[in-house]
C-alpha positions in Angstrom: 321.6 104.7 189.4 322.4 107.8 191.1 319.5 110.0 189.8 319.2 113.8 191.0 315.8 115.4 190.4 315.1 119.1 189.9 311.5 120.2 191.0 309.9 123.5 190.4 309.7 125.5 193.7 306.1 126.9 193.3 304.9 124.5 196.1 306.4 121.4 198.1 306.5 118.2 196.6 304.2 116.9 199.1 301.1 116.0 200.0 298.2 117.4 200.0 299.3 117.5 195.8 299.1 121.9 194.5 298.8 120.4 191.2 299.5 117.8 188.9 303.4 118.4 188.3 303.8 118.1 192.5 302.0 114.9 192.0 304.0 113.4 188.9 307.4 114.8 190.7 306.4 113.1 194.0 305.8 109.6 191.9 308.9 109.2 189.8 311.1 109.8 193.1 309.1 107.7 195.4 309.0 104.6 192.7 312.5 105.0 191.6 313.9 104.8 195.2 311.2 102.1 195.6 313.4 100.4 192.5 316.3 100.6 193.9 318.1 103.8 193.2 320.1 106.5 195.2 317.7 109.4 194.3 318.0 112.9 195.8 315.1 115.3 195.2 316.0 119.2 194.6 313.1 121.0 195.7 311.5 123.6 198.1 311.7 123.1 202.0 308.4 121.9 203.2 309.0 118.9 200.2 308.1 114.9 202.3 311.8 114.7 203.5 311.2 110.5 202.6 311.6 111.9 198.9 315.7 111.9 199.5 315.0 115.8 200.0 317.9 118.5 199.5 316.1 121.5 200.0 317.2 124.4 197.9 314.6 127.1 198.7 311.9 128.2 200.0 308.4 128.1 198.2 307.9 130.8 195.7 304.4 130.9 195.1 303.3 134.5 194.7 300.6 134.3 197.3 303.0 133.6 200.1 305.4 136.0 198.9 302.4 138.6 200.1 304.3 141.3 199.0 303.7 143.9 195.7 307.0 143.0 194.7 306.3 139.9 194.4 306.5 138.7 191.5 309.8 140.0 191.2 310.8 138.2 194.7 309.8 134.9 193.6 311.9 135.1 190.6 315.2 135.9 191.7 314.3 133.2 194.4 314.3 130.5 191.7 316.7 132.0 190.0 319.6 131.8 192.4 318.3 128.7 193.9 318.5 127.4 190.7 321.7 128.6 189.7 323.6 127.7 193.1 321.9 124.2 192.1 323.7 123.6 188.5 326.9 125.4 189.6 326.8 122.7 192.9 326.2 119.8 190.4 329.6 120.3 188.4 331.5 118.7 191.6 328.6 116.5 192.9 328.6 112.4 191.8 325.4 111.5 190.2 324.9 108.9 187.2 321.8 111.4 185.2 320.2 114.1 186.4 315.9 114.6 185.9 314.7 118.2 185.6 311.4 118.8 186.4 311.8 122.5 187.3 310.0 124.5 184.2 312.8 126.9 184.4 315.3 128.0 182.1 318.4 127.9 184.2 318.9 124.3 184.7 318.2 123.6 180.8 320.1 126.2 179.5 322.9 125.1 181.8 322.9 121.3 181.1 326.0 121.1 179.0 328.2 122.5 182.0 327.7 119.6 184.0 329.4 116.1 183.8 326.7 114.0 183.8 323.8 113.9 181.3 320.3 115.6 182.0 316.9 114.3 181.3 314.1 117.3 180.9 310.5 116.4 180.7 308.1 118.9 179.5 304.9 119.5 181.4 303.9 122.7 179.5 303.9 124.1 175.6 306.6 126.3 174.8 307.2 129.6 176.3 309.6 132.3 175.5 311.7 131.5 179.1 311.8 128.0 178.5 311.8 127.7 175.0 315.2 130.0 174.9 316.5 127.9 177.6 316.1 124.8 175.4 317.8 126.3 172.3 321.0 127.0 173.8 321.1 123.3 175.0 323.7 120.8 173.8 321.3 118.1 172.6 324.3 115.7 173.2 323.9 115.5 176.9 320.4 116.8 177.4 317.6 114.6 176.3 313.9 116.1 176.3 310.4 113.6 177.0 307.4 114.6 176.4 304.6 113.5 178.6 302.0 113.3 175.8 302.0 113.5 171.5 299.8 116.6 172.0 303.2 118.4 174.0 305.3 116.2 171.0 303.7 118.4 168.8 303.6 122.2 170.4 307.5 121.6 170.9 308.5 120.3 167.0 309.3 123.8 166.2 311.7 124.3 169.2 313.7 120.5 168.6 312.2 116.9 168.6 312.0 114.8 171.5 313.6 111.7 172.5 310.7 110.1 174.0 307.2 110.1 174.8 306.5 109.0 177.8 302.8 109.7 179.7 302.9 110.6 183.2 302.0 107.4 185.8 299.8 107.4 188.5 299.5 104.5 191.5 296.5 103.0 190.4 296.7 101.0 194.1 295.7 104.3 195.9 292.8 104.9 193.4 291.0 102.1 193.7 288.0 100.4 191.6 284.9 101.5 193.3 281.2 100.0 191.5 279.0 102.6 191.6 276.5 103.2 194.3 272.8 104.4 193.4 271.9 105.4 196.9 273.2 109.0 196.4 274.6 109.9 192.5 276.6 112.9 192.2 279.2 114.1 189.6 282.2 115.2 190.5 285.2 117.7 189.4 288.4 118.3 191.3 291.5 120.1 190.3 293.1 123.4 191.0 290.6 126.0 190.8 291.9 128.3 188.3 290.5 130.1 184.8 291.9 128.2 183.0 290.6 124.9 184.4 287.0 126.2 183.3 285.0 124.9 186.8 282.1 127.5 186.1 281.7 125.8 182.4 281.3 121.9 184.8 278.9 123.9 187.2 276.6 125.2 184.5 276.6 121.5 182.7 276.2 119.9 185.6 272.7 121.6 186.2 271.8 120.9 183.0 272.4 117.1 183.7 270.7 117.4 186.9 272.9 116.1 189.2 274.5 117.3 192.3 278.4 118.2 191.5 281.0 118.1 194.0 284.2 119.9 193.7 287.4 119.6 195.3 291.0 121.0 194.7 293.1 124.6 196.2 291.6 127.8 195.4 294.6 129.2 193.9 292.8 132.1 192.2 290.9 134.1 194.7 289.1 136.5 192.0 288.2 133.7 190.5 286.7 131.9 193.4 285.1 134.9 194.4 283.8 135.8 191.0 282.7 132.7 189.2 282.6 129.6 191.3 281.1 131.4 194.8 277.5 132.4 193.5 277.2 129.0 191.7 277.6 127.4 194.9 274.6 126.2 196.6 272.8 122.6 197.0 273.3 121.0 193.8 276.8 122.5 194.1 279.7 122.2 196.6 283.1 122.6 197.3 284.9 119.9 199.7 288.2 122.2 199.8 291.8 120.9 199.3 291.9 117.5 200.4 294.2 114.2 201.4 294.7 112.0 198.9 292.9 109.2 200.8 289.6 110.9 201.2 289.5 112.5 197.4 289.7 108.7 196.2 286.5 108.4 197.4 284.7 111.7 196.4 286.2 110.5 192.8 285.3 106.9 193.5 281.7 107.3 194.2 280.9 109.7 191.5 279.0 108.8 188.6 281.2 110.5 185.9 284.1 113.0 186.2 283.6 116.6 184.6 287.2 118.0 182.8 286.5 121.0 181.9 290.1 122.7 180.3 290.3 126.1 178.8 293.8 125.4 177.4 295.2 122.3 175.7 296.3 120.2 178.6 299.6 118.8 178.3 298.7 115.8 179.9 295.1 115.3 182.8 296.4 113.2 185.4 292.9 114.3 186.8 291.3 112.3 183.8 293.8 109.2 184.9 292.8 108.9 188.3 288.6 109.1 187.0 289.8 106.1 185.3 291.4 104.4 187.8 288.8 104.5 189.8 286.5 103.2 187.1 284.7 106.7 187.0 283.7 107.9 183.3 284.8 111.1 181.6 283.4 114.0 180.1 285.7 116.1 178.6 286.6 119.2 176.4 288.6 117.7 173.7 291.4 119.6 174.3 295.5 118.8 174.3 296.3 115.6 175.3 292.7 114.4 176.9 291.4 112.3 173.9 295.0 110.9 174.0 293.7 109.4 177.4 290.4 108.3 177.0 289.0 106.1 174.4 285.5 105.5 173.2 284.6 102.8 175.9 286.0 104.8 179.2 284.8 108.8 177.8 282.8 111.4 176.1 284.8 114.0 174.1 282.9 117.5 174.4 283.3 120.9 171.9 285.7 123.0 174.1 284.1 125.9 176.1 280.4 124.5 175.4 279.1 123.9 178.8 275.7 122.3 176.6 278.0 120.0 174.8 279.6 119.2 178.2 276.0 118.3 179.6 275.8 116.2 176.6 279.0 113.8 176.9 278.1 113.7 180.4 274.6 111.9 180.1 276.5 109.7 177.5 279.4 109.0 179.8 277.5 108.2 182.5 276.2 105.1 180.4 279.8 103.4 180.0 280.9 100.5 181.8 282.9 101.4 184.9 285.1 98.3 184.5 286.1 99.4 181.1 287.4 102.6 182.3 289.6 101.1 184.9 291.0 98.8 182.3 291.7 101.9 180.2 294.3 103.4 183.2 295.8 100.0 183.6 296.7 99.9 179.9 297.5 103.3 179.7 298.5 105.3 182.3 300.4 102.6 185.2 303.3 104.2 187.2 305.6 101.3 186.4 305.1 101.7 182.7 306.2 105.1 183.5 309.4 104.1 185.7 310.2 102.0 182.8 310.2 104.7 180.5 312.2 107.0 182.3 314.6 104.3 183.3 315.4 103.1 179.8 315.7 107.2 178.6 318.1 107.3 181.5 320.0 104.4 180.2 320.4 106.0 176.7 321.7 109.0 177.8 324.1 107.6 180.1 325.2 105.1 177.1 325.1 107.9 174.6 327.4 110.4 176.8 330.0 107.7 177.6 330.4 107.0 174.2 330.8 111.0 173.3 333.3 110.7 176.2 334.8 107.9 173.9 334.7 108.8 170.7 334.4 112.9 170.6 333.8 112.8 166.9 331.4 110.8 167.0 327.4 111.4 167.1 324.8 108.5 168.2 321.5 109.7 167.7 318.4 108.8 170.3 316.5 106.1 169.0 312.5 107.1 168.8 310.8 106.0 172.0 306.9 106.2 172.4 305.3 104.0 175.4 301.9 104.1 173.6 300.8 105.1 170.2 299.2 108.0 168.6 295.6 108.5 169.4 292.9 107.3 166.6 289.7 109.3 166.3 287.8 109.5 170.0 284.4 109.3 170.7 282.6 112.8 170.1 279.5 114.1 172.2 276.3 114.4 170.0 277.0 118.0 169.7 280.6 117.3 168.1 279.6 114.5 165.7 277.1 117.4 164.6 279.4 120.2 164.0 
């Protein structure tokens, strides 16, 4: 197939990974070229060119904008990119289209171009994107989800076509047995509010193990306010790094703190603990007790940095073999190439036969690549109220 993707333009789709949407975007272009399609990426310029890259932009995060206006600059940046983009792709020869962007434009748009568009959803709805969907034409735009917990926050707004939970390479986050010469725990991510770091510090003491951190600082107040004076040698930050060399920090750790303040749409930071046959503690929050299961994690009371401490001393007790068997049943890239191949499929089937038969209306069969969560494993302090 002839497959165009659509990134956001917050950062490059390259590594080392801003986030987890730079990571997921990376993945389904590099495995579906790897499969044997003509795939061209859409993203910003400083994107890994081996991605099939047409650059459309330059990055618009805020920070590198530097400017007071910047907020304002960074938007009509997307905008236009964005718009130039879906105009382009009336006269340009691909079989479906993949928008990953977050943005209204290229959803609100789908129904001017000739081929059909495939829209995964990363985030709950908001008004931008949310408005952007509802003037769709659900005959040529199909919608995945990348979790039941996003299935659900979007029911209001239209129902999906598929569920289909983001993939990661579980070659490049190899099974590592635990070593007892130095135990540590670890937490990586972006460093934001509302990835609750200072709630993983403060639990981590409690356990009584060093904690390691690494991800981007993307919030400087932040930084400065909460994780800086909890810094010190029980805690420290290993900065932004290679993908390589944070497979071991994860790898060697003897459980994984996730600490959300929001429901998180997916945790591909929860899927790569796993793969590595590291244990979770975790708020139970969004899609996260979708992900683990009683033998690989510990479920935690959101925003209790005790009941974090908790689910960590229990985690820390699973078997490490266990949890890597949870991310090869669960969360494989080629179970996610599949998913997005077969959606792709559909919608190319379902469009010709609109093209067809005009009158006609096929609807998209219910897909889901794994099934609704049963009841997780709580921490002590949940199974106590």
């Amino acid at each position: 197939m002839r497959i165009g993707i659509i990134s956001h333009l917050k950062h490059p789709i390259a590594e080392p990974f801003a986030g987890g949407l730079e990571m997921h975007t990376f993945q389904l272009a590099r495995m579906l070229r790897q499969r044997g399609h003509d795939v061209t990426l859409f993203a910003s310029v400083k994107s890994d060119p081996d991605l099939g890259l047409e650059a459309i932009c330059s990055e618009t995060a805020i920070a590198e904008v530097g400017l007071s206006e910047a907020s304002d600059i960074a938007f009509f940046r997307e905008h236009h990119a964005y718009l130039s983009l879906m105009n382009s792709l009336r006269t340009r020869d691909f079989d479906v289209i993949q928008n990953n962007s977050l943005h209204y434009l290229p959803v609100s748009m789908a129904d001017t171009i000739p081929m059909p568009m495939v829209t995964t959803l990363h985030t709950p709805p908001f008004c931008w994107l949310e408005s952007g969907v509802r003037l769709s034409d659900t005959r040529n735009h199909g919608l995945v989800g990348v979790s039941h917990s996003i299935e659900r926050q979007w029911a209001h707004v239209r129902s999906l076509d598929a569920v289909i939970p983001n993939g990661i390479d579980l070659n490049k986050f190899g099974f590592q047995p635990f070593a007892d010469a130095y135990p540590y725990l670890v937490w990586y991510g972006r460093i934001v509010p509302e990835k609750g770091l200072h709630l993983a510090m403060d639990a981590a003491r409690q356990v009584g193990l060093p904690l390691r951190i690494a991800g981007p600082a993307h919030d400087e107040t932040y930084f400065r306010d909460e994780i800086q004076p909890r810094l010190g040698g029980d805690a420290r930050y290993e900065g932004h790094m290679a993908h390589a060399d944070l497979a071991d920090l994860i790898g060697g750790a003897r459980a994984f703190l996730c600490s959300p303040m929001w429901d998180e749409p997916y945790g591909l930071v929860v899927a790569e603990a796993l793969a590595c046959g590291v244990p979770v503690a975790a708020f139970a929050r969004g899609a996260i007790p979708e992900i683990v299961d009683s033998h690989s994690g510990v479920l935690a009371t959101p925003g209790d940095a005790g009941s974090l401490a908790m689910a960590t001393l229990a985690a820390m007790q699973l078997d490490r073999r266990a949890c890597r068997a949870r991310a090869f049943a669960i969360c494989s890239a080629e179970k996610m190439i599949d998913g997005y191949e077969a959606i792709y499929a559909h919608m190319i089937h379902r469009m010709q036969e609109q093209t067809a038969s005009p009158l006609s209306r096929v609807a998209a069969p219910r897909d889901e690549l794994y099934p609704a969560p049963s009841a997780s494993t709580l921490s002590p302090a949940m199974a106590h109220g």
